[in-house]
C-alpha positions as CSV (number, residue, x, y, z in Angstrom):
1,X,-97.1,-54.6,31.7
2,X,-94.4,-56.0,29.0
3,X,-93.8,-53.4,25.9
4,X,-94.7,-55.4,22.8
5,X,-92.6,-54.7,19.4
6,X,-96.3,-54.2,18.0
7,X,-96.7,-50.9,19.6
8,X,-94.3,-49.5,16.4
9,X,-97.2,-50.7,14.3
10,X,-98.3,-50.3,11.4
11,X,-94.5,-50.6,10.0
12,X,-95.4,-49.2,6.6
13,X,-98.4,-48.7,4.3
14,X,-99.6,-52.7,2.7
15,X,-102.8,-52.2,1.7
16,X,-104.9,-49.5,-0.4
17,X,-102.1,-47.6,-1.2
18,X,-103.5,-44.4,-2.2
19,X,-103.2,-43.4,-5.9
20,X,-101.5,-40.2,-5.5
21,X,-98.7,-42.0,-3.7
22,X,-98.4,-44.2,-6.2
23,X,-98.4,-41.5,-8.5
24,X,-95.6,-40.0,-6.4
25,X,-93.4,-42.8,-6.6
26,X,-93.6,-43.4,-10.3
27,X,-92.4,-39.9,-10.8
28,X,-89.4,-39.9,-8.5
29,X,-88.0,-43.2,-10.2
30,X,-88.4,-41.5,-13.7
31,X,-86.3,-38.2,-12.6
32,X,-84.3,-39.9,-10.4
33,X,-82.6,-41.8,-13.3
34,X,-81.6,-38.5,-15.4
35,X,-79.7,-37.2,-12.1
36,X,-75.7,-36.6,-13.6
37,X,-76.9,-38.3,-16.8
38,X,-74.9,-36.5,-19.0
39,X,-71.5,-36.0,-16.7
40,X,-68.5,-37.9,-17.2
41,X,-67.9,-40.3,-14.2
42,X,-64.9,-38.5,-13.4
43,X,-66.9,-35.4,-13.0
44,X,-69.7,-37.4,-11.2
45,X,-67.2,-38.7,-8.5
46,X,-65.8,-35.3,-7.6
47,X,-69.7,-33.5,-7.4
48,X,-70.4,-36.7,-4.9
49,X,-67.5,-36.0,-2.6
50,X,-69.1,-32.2,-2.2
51,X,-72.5,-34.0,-2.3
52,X,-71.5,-35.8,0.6
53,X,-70.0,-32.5,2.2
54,X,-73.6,-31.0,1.7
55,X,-75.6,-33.8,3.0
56,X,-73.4,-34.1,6.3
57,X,-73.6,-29.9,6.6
58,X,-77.4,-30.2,6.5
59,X,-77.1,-33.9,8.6
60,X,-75.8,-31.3,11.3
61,X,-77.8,-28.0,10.9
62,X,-81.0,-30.7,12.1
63,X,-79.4,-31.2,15.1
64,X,-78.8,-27.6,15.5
65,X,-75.1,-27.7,15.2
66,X,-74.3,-25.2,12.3
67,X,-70.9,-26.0,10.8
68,X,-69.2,-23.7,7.7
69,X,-68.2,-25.9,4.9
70,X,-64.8,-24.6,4.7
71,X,-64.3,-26.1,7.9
72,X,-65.9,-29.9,7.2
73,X,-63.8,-30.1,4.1
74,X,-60.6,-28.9,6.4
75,X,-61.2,-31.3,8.8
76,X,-61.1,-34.3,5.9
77,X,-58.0,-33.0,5.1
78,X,-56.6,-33.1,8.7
79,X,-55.6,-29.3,8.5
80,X,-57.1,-28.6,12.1
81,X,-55.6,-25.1,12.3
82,X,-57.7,-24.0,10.2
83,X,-61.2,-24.8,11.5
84,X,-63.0,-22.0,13.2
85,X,-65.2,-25.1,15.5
86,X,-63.3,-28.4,15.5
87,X,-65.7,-30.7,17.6
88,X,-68.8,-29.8,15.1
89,X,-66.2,-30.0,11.7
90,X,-64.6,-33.4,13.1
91,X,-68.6,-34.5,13.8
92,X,-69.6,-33.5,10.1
93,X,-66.4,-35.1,9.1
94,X,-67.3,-38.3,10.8
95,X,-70.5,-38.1,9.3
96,X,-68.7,-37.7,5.4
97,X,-66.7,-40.7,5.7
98,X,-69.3,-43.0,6.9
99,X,-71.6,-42.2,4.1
100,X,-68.4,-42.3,1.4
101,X,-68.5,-45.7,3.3
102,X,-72.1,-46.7,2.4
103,X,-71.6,-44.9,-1.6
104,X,-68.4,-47.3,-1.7
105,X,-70.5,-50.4,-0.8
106,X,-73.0,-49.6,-2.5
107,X,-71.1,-48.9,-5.9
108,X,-69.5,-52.7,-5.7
109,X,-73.1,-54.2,-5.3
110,X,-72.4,-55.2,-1.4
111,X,-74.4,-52.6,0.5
112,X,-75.9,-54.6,3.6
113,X,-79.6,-54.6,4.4
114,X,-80.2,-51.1,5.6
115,X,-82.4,-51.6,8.3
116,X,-80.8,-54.7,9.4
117,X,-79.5,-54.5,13.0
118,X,-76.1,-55.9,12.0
119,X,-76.1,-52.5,9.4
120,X,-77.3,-50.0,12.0
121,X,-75.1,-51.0,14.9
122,X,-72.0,-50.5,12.5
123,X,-73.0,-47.2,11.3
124,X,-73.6,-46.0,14.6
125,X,-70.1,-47.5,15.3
126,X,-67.8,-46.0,12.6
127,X,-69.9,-43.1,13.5
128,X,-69.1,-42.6,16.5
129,X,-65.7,-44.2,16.2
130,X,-64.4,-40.9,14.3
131,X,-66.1,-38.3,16.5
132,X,-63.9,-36.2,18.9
133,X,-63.9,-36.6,22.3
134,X,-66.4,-34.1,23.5
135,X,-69.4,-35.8,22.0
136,X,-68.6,-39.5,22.9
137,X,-70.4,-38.4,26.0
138,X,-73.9,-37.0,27.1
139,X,-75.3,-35.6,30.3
140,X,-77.9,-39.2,31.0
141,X,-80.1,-38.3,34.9
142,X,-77.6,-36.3,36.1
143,X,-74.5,-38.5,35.1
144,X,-72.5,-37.8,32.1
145,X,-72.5,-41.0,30.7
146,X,-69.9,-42.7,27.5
147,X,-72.0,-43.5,24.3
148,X,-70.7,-46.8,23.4
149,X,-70.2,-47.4,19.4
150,X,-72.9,-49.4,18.3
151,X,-74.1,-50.2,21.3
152,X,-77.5,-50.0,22.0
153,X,-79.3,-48.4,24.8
154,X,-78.5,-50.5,27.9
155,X,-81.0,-50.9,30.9
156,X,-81.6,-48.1,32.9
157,X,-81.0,-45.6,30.2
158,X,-84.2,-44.5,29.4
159,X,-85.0,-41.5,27.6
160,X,-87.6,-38.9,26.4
161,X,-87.7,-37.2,23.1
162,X,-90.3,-34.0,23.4
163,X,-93.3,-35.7,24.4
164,X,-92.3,-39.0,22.8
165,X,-91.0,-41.9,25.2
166,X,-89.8,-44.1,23.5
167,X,-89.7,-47.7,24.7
168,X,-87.7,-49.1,27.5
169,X,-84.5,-49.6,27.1
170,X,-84.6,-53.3,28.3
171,X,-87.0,-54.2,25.8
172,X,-84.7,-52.7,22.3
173,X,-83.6,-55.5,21.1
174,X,-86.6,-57.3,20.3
175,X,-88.2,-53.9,19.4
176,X,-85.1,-54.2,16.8
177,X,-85.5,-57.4,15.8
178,X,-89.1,-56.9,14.9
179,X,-88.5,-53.7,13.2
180,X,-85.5,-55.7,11.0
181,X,-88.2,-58.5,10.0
182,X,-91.1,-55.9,9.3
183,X,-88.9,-54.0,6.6
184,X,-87.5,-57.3,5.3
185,X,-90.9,-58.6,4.2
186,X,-91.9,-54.6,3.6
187,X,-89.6,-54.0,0.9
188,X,-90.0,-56.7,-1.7
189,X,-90.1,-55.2,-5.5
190,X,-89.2,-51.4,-6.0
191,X,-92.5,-50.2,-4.6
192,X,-91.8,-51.6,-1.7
193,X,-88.4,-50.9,-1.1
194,X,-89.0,-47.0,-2.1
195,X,-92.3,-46.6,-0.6
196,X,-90.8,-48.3,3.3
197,X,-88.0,-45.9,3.6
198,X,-90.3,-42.8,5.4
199,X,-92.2,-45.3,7.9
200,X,-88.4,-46.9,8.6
201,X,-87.4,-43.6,8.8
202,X,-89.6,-42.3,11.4
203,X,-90.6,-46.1,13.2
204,X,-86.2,-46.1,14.0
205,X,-86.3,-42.8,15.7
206,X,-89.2,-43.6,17.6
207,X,-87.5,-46.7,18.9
208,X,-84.5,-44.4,19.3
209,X,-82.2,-47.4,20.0
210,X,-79.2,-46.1,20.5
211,X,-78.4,-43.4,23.9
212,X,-77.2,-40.9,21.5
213,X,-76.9,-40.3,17.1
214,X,-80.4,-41.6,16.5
215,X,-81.5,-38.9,14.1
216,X,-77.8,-39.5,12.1
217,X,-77.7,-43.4,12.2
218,X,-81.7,-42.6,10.9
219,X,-80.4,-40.4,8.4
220,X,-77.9,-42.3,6.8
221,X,-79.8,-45.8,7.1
222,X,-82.4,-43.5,4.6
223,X,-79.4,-42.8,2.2
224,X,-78.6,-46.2,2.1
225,X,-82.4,-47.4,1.7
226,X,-82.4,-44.5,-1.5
227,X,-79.6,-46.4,-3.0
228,X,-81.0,-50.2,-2.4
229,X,-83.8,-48.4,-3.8
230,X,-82.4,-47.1,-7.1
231,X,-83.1,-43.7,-6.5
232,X,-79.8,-42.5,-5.3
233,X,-78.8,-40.8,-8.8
234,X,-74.9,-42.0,-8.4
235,X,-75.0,-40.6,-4.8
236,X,-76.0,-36.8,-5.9
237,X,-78.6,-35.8,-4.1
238,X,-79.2,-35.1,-0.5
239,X,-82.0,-36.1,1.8
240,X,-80.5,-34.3,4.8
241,X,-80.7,-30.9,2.7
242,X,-84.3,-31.6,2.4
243,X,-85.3,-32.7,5.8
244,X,-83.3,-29.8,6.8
245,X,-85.1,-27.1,4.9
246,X,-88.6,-28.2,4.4
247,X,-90.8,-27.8,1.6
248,X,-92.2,-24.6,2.7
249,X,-89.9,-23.9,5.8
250,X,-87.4,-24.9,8.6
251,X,-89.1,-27.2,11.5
252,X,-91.5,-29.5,9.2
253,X,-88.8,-32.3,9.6
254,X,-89.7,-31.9,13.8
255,X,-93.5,-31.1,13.3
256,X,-94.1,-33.9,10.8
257,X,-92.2,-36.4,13.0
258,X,-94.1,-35.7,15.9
259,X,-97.1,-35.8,13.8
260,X,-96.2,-39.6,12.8
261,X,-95.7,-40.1,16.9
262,X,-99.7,-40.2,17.6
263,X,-102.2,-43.1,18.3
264,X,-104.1,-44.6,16.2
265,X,-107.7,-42.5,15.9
266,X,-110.3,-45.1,16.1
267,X,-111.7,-48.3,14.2
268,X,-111.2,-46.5,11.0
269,X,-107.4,-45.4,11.4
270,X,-105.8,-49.0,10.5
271,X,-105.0,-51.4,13.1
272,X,-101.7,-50.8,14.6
273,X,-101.1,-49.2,17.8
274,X,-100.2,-46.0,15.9
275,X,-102.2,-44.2,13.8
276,X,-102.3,-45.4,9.7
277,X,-103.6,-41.6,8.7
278,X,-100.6,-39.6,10.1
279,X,-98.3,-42.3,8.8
280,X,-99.5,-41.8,5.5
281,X,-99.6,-37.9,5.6
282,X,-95.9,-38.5,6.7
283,X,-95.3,-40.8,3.6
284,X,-96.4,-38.4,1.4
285,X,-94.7,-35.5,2.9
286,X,-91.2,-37.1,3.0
287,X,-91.6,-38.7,-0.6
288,X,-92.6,-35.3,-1.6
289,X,-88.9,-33.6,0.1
290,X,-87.8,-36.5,-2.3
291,X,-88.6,-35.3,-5.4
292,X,-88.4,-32.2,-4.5
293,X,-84.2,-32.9,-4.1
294,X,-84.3,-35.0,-7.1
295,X,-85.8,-32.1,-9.2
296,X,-83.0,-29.6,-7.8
297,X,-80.2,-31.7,-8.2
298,X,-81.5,-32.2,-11.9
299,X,-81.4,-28.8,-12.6
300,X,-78.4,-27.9,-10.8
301,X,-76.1,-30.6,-12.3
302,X,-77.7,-30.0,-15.9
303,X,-74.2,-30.1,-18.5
304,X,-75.7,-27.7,-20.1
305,X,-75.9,-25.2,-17.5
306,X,-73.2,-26.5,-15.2
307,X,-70.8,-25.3,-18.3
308,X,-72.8,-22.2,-18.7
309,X,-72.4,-20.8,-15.4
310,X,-68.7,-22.4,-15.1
311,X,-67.9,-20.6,-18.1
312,X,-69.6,-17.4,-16.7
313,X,-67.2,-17.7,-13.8
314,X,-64.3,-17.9,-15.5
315,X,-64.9,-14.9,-17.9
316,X,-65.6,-13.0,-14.5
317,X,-62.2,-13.9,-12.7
318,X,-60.1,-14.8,-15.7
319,X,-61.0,-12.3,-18.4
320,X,-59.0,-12.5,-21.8
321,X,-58.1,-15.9,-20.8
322,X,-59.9,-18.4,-23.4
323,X,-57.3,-21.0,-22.9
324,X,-58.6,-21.8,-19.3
325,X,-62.2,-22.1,-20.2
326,X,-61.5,-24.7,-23.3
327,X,-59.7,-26.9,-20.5
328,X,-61.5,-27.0,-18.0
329,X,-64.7,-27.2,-20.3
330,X,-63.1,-30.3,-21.7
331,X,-62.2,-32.1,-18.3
332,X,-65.5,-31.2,-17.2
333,X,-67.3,-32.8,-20.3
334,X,-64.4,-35.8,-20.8
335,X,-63.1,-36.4,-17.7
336,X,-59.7,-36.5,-16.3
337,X,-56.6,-36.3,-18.9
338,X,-53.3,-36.5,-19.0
339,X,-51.1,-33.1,-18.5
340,X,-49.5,-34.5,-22.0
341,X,-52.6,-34.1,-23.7
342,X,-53.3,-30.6,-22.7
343,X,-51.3,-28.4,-25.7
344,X,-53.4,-30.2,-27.7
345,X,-56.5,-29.5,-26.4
346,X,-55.9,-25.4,-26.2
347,X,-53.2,-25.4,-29.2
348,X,-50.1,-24.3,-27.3
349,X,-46.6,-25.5,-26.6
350,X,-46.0,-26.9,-23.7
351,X,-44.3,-24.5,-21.8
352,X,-47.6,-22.3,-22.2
353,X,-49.9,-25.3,-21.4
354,X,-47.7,-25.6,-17.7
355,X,-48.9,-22.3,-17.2
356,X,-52.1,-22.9,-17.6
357,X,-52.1,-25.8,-15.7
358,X,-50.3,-24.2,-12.7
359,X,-52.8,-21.1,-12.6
360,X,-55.8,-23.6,-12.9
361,X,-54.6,-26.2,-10.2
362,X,-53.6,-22.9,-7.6
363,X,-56.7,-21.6,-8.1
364,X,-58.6,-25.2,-7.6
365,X,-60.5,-25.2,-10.9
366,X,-58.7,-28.4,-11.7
367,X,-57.1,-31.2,-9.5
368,X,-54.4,-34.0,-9.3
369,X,-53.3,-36.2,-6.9
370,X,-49.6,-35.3,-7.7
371,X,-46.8,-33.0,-9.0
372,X,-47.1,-35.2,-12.9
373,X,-50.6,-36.6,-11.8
374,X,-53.6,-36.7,-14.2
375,X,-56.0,-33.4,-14.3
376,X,-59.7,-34.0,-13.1
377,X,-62.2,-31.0,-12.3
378,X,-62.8,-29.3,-9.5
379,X,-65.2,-27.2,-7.9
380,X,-64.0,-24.8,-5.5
381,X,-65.3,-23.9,-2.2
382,X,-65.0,-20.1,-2.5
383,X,-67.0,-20.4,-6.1
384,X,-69.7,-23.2,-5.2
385,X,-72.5,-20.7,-5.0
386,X,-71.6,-19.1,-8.2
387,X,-71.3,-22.8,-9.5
388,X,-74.2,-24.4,-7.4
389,X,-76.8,-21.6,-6.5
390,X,-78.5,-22.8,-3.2
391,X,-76.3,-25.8,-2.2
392,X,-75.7,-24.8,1.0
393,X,-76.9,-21.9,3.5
394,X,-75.9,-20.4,6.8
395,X,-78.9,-19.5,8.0
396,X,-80.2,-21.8,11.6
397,X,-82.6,-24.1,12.0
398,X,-85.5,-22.8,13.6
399,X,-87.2,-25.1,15.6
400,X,-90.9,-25.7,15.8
401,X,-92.9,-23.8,18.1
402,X,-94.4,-25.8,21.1
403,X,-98.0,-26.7,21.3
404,X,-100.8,-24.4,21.9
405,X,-102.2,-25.2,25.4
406,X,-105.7,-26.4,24.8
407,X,-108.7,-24.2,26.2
408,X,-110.0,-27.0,28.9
């Protein structure tokens, strides 16, 4: 029996969209467009490089691989000897650079199609160009096996998921091809371009067309739908942080996925091979993670209280020292300045201004690219709870439990 391309449908949800959806959707493109409204762009770009930081972290913690920030942001920086893990830190920092990849493309209005096969197969290869060694390879029947960059499963490699097999490996790409013309005609007008991205989402993983990184590649293709989409707030929020920790808990990412897996349930359950109802559920459930990042990243990058509880800090490890919070208020608020502006700003001479400067770049509350380099802010890793209260967490994954065994 020949595996049709239909058996990923339905694709998305075309007709009788259900009002609360709809509802749903309205609401995260209205606070999606106050995300970073009031920050300088200077300020913007340097909360997106942690923002990116964050969303690889969590990218990681999904896959069960729990990696300290301190060591992602040392691996970026190439100073090895200081990571506690490598291989997971040189993973997340693969995972950093091809998203700053996407935010880049996206910013000079030549993102790809997302869900194109051209635009998967090259995330999956810069992806996997930049891991380490020790995960360029998986154990595949007994063999350990090379995963190709962007290549996609070959024949032969066949694979299961849980209880989800997903199709041969002979028949992915047409399975591809179908899902790339599905989402083409799926996403026309804003609706449709933010209401597609769960069902693409889950329908890629399902396919799982690639022998290894699915859940990454799917990951990324989402951010990259979120910013086709409009939703993206500059690159500041994180859909990885909310897959990762749920609405209500850890392992609704796994449970809700597998939920989207089943059959369709009868005449009444749409008319695809899988079922309309669960797809839907799913649908609301991940457009509800959505807002639910939105709505955090809103009030975590407010200017009003960003300043507040940078300000806070300050008093707490630089008491007495008033000089320091006017700057770095100012850079925060302005944006990046030049070190001959800075007497100025606090009403010193310059000598006294140096020092300033000197104490604030050591301690990483500003930043420059170079000894007489302009000043932008910063936000330091030993401080970013203090600064951003929830960001990031240590605490594992926990996967779903398995299935009751039904009473026969």
């Amino acid at each position: 029996m020949v595996e049709t391309p239909a058996r990923i449908e339905p694709c998305g949800i075309e007709e009788n969209i259900p009002v609360a959806l709809g509802d749903l959707m309205l609401t995260i493109q209205s606070e999606a467009q106050e995300i970073g409204r009031l920050l300088h762009p200077d300020s913007a770009a340097e909360l997106r490089a942690m923002m990116r930081v964050m969303n690889a972290y969590y990218s990681n913690l999904i896959e069960g691989h729990n990696t300290r920030p301190a060591d992602i942001e040392a691996a970026l920086a190439g100073r090895i000897e200081e990571i506690e893990n490598r291989p997971l830190a040189e993973e997340a920092a693969a995972h950093v650079r091809v998203q700053e990849w996407i935010d880049m493309e996206a910013r000079a209005d030549r993102l790809q199609v997302p869900f194109s096969v051209d635009f998967l197969r090259e995330i999956h290869r810069r992806f996997y160009m930049e891991m380490p060694e020790e995960f360029r390879f998986v154990e595949h029947a007994g063999r350990r096996e090379p995963v190709v960059p962007g290549q996609f499963r070959l024949e032969g490699q066949e694979v299961a998921v849980g209880r989800h097999l997903p199709p041969s490996a002979s028949r992915i790409d047409d399975f591809m091809r179908h899902f790339e013309t599905r989402y083409w005609g799926l996403t026309r007008g804003r609706i449709g371009r933010l209401l597609s991205i769960p069902a693409a989402h889950h329908r890629l993983n399902y396919i799982h067309p690639f022998l290894d990184g699915n859940g990454r590649v799917s990951r990324l293709m989402t951010h990259a739908m979120i910013q086709k989409a409009e939703i993206g707030g500059h690159g500041l929020w994180s859909i990885s942080r909310g897959l990762a920790r749920g609405l209500h808990e850890p392992g609704e990412y796994m449970q809700r996925m597998d939920g989207a897996d089943q059959p369709r349930r009868g005449d009444l359950d749409g008319r695809g091979n899988l079922s309309l109802a669960t797809l839907q559920q799913f649908t609301a459930w991940f457009l509800s993670i959505m807002l639910d990042q939105i709505r955090f990243t809103n009030a975590m990058l407010d200017l009003r209280d960003l300043r507040s509880r940078y300000s806070a800090l300050l008093d707490d490890l630089m008491p007495g020292q008033v000089r320091s919070k006017i700057l770095v208020e100012h850079v925060l608020r302005y944006g990046e300045i030049s070190r001959g502006d800075v007497p100025g700003i606090v009403g010193v001479k310059e000598r006294a201004a140096r020092n300033d400067i000197s104490e604030l770049l050591k301690s990483g509350f500003l930043k420059s690219s170079g000894h007489r380099g302009m000043l932008r802010i910063g936000f330091p890793l030993a401080y970013r709870e203090r600064l951003f209260p929830n960001l990031f967490t240590h605490v594992e994954i926990t996967p779903p439990p398995p299935p009751e065994i039904p009473v026969l």
